[in-house]
Residue, then its C-alpha position, 0 to 999 in steps of 0.5 A: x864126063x868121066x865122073x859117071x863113067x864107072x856105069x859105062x865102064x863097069x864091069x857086066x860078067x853076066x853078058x860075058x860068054x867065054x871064047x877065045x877068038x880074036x877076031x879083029x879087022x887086019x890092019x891095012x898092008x899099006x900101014x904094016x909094009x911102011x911100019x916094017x920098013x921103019x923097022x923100029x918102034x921106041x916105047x917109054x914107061x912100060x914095064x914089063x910087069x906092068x898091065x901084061x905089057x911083057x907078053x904085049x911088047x913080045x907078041x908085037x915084035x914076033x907079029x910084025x918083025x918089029x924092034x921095040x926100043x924099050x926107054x925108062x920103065x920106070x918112068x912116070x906120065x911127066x917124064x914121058x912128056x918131058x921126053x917128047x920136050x927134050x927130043x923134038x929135034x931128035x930122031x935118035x933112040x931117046x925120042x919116044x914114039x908113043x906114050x902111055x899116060x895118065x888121063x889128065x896128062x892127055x889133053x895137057x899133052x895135046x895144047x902143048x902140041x906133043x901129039x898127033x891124032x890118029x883114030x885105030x880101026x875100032x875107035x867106035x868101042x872106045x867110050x866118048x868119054x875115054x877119048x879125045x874127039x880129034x884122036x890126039x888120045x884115047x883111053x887104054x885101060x883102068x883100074x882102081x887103087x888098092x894097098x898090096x901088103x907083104x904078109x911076112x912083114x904085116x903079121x896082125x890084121x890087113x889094113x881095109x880103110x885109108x884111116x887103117x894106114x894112119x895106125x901105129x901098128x903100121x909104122x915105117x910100112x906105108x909107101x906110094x908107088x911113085x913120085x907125086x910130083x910127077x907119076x899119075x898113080x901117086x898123085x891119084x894116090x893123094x886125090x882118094x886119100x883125101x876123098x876118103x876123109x870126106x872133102x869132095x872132089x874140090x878139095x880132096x888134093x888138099x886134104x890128101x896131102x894134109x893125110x899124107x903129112x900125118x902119115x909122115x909125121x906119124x912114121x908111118x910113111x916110107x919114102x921109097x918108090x914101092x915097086x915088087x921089089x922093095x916090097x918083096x924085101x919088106x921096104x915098103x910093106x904096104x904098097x898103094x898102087x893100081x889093082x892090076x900092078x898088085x895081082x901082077x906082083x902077087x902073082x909073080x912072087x908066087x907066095x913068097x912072099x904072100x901077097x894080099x891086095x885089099x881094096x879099101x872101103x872108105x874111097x875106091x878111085x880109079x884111073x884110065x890112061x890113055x895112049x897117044x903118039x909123039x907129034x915128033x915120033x920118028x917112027x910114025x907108022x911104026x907107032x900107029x901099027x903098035x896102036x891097031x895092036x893094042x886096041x886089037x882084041x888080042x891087044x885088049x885081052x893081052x891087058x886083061x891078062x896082066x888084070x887091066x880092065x880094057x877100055x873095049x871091055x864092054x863091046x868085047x863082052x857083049x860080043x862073047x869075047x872075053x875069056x870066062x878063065x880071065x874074068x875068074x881070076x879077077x876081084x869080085x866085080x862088086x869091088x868095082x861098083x863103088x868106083x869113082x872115076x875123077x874127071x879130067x877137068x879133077x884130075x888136072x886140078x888134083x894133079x897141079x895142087x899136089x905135085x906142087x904142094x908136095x914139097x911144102x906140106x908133107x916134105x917127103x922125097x920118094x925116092 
């Protein structure tokens, strides 16, 4: 079960050797030939910020000569799947042919029949545990939440705990990034606040939005979706979002203003997503051939680069795949020792209680 994943998934630099080969099995010249002559792929919920998926998209288009359709950045897990809903019968530019989305939205997203399987070439370095047997989805890449803070802003001491953000000296600076009633960061967001007040897993969505409406009763809790830039503007000075989302961001601000990303100590959660292709894709080998990239070694390292942990990262390292200058630029890896990974039969308990609690016991419209 994921639960224990964190052994399998965690992060060894001592058997890593720097390289910079990407030495990987071509995809067939069956595969690329039919993927060229659909000439498309539509992808949804990537922004480029996100993950490294900037450089991702651009190294894909200049490999295979391949449009990318780019629908709703900004979009959550749900509405990815409400996409594929709303577009069953349609094989226009608002049908999108491959998702990525948070781990319990994967098997919800297979009984409904939004997906369909397909294995990529290195299948076998995907952990059993990260993947859907039959290949309706397959981890990508995870990372663990922690608060990113504008120094211009948060002038006193960094907040290091969730119990930190309930203090006053954080009023009106406290903000998710995302809906938790839709967007998989958000809600995982409510899960390890309420891990970090001592309920178990059982009742962690409980408590975390019992948290979360202290933190609004408190003042402390802004409404608004805390992406770069209304953390930048100083909106949303503290922002809780995925470890590789806050580096990118603080990386990309480039001091201005400072950035600081902090792990807490009282709950460190992480959260795979997984990659999945629409059962109605229009662009089916297309969407497949965008697969074998990812999961590529070039792929993965592209989602090291943007600070994701890659789902290959262990089989990598072990081949002396991963680049030292990459690795060094990344947290202390003992930041990753005390991670949870929630199992999905967790998330998928966590995920209902929130999104639909929500509204009643915090009352707060993240905008």
């Amino acid at each position: 079960m994921l639960k224990n994943a964190h052994r399998l998934l965690s992060l060894t630099t001592a058997a890593v050797v720097a390289s910079t080969s990407f030495a990987f099995a071509e995809p067939s010249a069956d595969l690329v030939a039919a993927a060229k002559k659909e000439g498309q792929l539509t992808v949804i919920a990537l922004p480029h910020t996100w993950c490294g998926y900037g450089d991702l998209i651009a190294g894909f288009k200049a490999k295979y000569g391949i449009e990318i359709n780019e629908l709703n950045p900004d979009a959550g897990s749900g509405d990815e799947l409400e996409a594929v809903r709303a577009n069953k019968d349609n094989k226009g530019p608002q049908a999108p042919d491959v998702l990525d989305i948070g781990l319990a939205f994967g098997p919800q997203a297979k009984e409904e029949g939004l997906l369909q399987p397909y294995k990529v070439s290195t299948w076998d370095e995907i952990p059993a545990e990260a993947k859907d047997a039959d290949g309706h989805w397959y981890g990508d890449y995870y990372g663990v939440l922690a608060f990113g803070i504008n120094k211009d802003v948060v002038t006193g001491a960094n907040p290091t705990s969730w119990a930190d953000l309930l203090k006053s000296d954080y009023a009106n600076q406290v903000a998710l990034a995302g809906d938790p009633r839709t967007a998989n960061n958000a809600i995982v967001s409510v899960y390890a606040a309420g891990l970090s007040t001592g309920a178990d897993a059982a009742g962690a969505a409980d408590a975390g939005l019992e948290f979360f409406k202290k933190l609004n009763d408190a003042k402390n809790f802004v409404p608004v979706d805390a992406e770069a830039a209304p953390i930048a503007q100083g909106t949303t000075p503290i922002a809780i979002n995925w470890d590789y989302n806050l580096l990118a961001q603080r990386d990309g601000m480039n001091g201005n203003p400072p950035l600081d990303v902090i792990v807490p100590s009282d709950s460190v959660v992480a959260g795979v997503y997984v990659q999945a292709i629409s059962a109605y894709a229009p662009h089916p080998n297309a969407a497949k051939l965008w697969m074998e990239y990812l999961y590529s070694d070039e792929g993965q390292i592209g989602w090291l680069k943007g600070y994701c942990h890659p789902i290959r990262f262990n089989a990598m390292s072990a081949a002396g795949k991963i680049p030292q200058d990459l690795l060094a630029k990344l947290p202390d890896a003992a930041n990753y020792a005390k991670a949870i990974f929630p199992s999905i039969a967790e998330q998928n308990a966590a995920k209902a209680t929130i999104s639909s609690k929500w509204d009643s016991v915090v009352g707060a419209n993240v905008k």
